[in-house]
Backbone as CSV, one residue per row, in Angstrom:
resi,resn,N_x,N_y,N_z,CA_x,CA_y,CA_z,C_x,C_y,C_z
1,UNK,113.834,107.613,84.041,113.535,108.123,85.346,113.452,106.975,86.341
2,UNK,114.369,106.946,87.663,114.162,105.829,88.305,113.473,106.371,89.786
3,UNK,113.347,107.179,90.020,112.299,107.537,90.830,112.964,107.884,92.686
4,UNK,112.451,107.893,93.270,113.130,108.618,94.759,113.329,107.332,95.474
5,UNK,114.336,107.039,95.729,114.686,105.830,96.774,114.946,106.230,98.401
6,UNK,115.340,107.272,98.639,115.861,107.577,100.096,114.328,107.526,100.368
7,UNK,114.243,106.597,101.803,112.859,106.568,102.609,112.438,107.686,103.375
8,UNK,113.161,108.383,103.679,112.688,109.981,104.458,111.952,110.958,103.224
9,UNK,112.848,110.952,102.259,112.366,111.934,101.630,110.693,111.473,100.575
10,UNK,110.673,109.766,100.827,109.774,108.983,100.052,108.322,109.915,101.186
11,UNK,108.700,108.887,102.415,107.756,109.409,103.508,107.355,110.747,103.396
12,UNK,108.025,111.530,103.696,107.392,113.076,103.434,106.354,113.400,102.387
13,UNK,106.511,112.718,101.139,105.951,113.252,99.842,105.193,112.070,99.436
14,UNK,104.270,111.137,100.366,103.409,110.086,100.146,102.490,110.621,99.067
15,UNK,101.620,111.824,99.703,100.603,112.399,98.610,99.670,111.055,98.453
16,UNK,98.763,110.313,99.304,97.809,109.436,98.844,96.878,110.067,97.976
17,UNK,96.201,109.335,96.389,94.987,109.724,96.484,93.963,108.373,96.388
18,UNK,92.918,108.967,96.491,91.930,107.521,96.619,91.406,107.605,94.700
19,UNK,91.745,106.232,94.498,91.104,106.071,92.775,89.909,106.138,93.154
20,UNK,88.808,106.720,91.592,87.691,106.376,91.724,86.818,104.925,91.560
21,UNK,86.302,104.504,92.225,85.869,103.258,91.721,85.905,102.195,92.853
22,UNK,85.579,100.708,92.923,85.594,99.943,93.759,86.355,98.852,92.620
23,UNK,87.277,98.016,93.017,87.987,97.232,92.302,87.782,95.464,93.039
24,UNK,88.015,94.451,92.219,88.167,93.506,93.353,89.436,92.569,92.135
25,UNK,89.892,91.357,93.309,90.749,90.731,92.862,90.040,89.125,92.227
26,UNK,90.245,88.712,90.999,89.882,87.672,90.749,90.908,86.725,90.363
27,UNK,90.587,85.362,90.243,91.608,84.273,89.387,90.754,83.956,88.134
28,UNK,91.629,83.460,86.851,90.869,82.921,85.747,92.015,82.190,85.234
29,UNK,91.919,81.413,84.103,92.582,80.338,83.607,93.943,81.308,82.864
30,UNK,95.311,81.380,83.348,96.026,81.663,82.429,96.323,81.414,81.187
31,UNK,95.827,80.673,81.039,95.655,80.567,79.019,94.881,81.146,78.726
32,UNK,94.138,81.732,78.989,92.770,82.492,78.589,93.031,84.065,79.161
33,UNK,94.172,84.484,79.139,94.153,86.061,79.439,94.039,86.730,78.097
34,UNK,94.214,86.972,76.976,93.559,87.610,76.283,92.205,87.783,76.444
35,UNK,91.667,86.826,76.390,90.094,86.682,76.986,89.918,88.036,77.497
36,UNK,90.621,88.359,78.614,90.178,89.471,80.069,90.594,90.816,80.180
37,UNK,91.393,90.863,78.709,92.075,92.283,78.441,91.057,92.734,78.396
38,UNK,90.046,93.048,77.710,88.561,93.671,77.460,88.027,94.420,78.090
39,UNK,88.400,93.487,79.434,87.945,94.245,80.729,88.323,94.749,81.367
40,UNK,89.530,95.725,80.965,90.645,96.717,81.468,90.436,96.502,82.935
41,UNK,91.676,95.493,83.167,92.292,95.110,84.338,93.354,95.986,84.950
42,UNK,93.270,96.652,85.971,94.413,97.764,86.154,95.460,96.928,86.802
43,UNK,95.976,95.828,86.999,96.349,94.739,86.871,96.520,93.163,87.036
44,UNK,97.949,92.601,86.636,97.563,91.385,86.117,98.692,90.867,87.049
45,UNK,98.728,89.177,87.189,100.115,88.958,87.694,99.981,87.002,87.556
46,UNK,100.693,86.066,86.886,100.407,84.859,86.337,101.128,84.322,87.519
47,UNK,100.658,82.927,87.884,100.524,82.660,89.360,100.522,81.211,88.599
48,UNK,101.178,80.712,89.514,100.985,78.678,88.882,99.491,78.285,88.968
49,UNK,98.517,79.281,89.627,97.535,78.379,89.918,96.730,79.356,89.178
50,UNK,96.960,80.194,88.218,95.706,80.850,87.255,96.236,82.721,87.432
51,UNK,95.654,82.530,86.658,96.245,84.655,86.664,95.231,85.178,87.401
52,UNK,96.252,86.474,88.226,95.530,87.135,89.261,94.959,88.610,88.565
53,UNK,93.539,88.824,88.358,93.474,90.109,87.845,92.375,90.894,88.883
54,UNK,93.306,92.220,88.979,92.466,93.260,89.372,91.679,94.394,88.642
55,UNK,90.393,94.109,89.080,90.101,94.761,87.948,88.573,95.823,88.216
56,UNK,88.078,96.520,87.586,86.963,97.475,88.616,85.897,96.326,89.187
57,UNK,85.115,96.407,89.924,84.020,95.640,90.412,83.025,95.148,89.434
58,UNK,82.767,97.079,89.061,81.184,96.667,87.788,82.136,95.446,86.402
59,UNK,82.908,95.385,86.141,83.582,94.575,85.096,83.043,93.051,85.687
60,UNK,84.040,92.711,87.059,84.173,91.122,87.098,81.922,91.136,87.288
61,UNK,81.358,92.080,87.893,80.072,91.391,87.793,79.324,91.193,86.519
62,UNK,79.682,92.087,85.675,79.356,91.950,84.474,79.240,90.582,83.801
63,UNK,80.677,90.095,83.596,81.084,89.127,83.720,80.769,87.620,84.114
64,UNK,80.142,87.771,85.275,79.974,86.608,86.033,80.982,85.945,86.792
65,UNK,82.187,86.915,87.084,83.555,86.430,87.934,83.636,86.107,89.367
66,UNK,83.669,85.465,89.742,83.454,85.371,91.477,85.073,86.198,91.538
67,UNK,84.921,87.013,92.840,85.911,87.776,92.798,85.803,88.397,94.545
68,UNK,87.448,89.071,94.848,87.182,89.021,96.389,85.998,90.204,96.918
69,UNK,86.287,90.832,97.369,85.308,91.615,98.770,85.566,93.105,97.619
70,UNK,84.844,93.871,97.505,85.285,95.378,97.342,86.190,96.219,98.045
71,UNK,87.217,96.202,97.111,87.746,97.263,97.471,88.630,98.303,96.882
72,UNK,89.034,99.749,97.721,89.109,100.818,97.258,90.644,100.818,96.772
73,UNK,91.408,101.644,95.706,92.578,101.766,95.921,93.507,103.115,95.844
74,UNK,93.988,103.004,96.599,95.026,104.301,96.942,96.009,104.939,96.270
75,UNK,96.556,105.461,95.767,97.714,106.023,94.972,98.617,106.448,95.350
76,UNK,99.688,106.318,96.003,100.844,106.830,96.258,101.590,108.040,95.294
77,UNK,101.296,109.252,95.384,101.536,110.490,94.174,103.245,109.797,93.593
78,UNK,103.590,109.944,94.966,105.325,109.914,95.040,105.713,108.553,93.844
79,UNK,106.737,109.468,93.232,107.275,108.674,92.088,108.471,107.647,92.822
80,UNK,107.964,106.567,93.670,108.937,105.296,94.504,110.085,104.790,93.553
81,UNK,111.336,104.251,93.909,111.816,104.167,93.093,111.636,102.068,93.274
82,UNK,111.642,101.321,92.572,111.537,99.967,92.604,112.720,99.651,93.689
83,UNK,113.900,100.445,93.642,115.122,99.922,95.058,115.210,100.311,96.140
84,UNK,113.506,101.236,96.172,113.079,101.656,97.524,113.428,101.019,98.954
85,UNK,114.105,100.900,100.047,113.898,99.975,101.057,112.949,100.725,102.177
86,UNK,112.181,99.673,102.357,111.522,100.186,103.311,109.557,100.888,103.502
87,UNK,109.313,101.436,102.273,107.975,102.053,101.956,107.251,101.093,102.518
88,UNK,107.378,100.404,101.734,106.203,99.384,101.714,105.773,98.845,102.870
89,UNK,107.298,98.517,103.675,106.885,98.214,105.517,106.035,99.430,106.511
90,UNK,106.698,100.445,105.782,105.948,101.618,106.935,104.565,101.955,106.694
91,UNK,104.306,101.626,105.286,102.730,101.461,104.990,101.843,100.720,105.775
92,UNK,102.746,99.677,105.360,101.842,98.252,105.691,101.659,98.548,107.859
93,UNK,102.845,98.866,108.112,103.020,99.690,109.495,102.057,100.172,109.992
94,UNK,101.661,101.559,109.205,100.437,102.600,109.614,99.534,102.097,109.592
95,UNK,99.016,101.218,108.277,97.823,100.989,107.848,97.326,99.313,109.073
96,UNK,98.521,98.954,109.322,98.180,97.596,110.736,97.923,98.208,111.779
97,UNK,98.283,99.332,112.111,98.049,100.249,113.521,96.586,100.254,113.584
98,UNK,96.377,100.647,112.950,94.941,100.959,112.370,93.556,99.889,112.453
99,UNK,94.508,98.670,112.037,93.689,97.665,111.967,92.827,97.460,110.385
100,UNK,93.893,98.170,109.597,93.027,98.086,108.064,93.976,96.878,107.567
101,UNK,93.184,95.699,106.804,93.800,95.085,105.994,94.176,95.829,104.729
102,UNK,95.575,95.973,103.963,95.751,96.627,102.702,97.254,95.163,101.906
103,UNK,96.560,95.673,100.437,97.435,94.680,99.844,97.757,95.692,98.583
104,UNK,99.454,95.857,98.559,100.246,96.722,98.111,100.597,96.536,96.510
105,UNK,100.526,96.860,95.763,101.400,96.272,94.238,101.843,97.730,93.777
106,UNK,103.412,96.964,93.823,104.440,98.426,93.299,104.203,98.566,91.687
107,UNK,103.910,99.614,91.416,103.607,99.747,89.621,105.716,100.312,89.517
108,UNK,105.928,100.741,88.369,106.862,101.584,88.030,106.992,102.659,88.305
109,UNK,106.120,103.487,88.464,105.977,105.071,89.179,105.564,105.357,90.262
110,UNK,104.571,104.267,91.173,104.166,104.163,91.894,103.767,102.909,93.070
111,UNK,103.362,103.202,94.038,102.726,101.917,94.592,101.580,102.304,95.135
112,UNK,100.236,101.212,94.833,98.803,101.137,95.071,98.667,100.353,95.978
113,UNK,97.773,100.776,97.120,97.015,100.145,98.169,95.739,99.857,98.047
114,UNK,95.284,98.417,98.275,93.942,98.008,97.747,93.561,97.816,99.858
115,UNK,92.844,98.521,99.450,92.142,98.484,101.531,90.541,98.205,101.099
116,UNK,89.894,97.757,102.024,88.348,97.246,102.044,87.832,98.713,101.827
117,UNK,86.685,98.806,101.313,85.580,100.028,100.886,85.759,100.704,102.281
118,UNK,85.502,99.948,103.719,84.516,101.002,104.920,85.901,101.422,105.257
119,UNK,87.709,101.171,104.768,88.303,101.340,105.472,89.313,102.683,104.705
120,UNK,88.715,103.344,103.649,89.100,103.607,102.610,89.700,104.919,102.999
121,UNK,88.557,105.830,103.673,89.159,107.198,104.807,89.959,106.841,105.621
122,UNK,89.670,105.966,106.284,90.450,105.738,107.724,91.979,105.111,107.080
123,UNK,92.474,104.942,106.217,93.637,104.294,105.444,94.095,105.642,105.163
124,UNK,93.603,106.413,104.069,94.445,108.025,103.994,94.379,108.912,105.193
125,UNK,93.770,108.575,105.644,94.354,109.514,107.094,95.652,109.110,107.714
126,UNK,95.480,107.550,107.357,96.953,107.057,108.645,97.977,107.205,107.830
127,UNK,97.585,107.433,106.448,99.092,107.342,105.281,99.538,108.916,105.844
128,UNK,98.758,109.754,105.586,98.447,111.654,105.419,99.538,111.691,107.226
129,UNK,99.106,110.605,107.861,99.607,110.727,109.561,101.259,110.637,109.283
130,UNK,101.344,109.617,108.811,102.779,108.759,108.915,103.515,109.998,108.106
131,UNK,102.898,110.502,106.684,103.747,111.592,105.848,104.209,112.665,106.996
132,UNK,102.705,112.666,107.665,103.257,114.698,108.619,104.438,114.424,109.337
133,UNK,104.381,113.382,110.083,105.185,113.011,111.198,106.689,112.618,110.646
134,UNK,106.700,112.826,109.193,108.134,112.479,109.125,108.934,113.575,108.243
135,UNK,108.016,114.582,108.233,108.750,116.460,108.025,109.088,116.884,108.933
């Protein structure tokens, strides 16, 4: 299954939902990622300067992880296809109108928006905006 690439028909069928939970982003020593599987990271990404994991909040405090700010993440229902052109700008689009910082990572079926906790409504509304307006 490679998923919907035309951007009109992507737009229409956004379908945000909000995950449960507060997530944040941390760094830790890439040699040491087994280490952090444990702590079911919803994901990972190895970086020259240490692996980037996202992962729920209550985990990295558990932990003792210094890790960024809380925040919420979004779900895009719509099955994106990876040769999508374009989603990701009109997101990032709505969600700057707005004045919400959001940081995007395309999964395989989907793409997730990580936006700050207070901005978490005000982010699916402008996604829910951008979908109406393009039926």
């Amino acid at each position: 299954m490679s998923g919907i690439s035309d951007l009109s028909v992507l737009l229409a069928s956004l379908e945000p939902r909000l995950v449960e939970g507060e997530f944040v982003y941390a760094t830790v020593a890439a040699d040491k990622a087994s280490d952090y599987l444990a702590m079911k990271p919803i994901g990972l990404f190895f970086e020259a300067e240490g692996l980037t994991l996202i992962l729920p909040k209550a985990a990295a405090d558990a932990a003792g992880i210094t890790a960024s700010m809380p925040l919420r993440c979004i779900t895009i229902s719509v099955h994106s296809s990876l040769e999508a052109v374009g989603l990701t700008a009109a997101l990032a689009t709505a969600l700057t109108k707005q004045g919400i910082s959001a940081n995007v990572v395309a999964a395989y079926y989907h793409d997730h928006i990580f936006v700050p906790v207070a901005d978490a409504d005000r982010a699916i509304a402008a996604i829910r905006a951008l979908s109406s307006t393009t039926t």
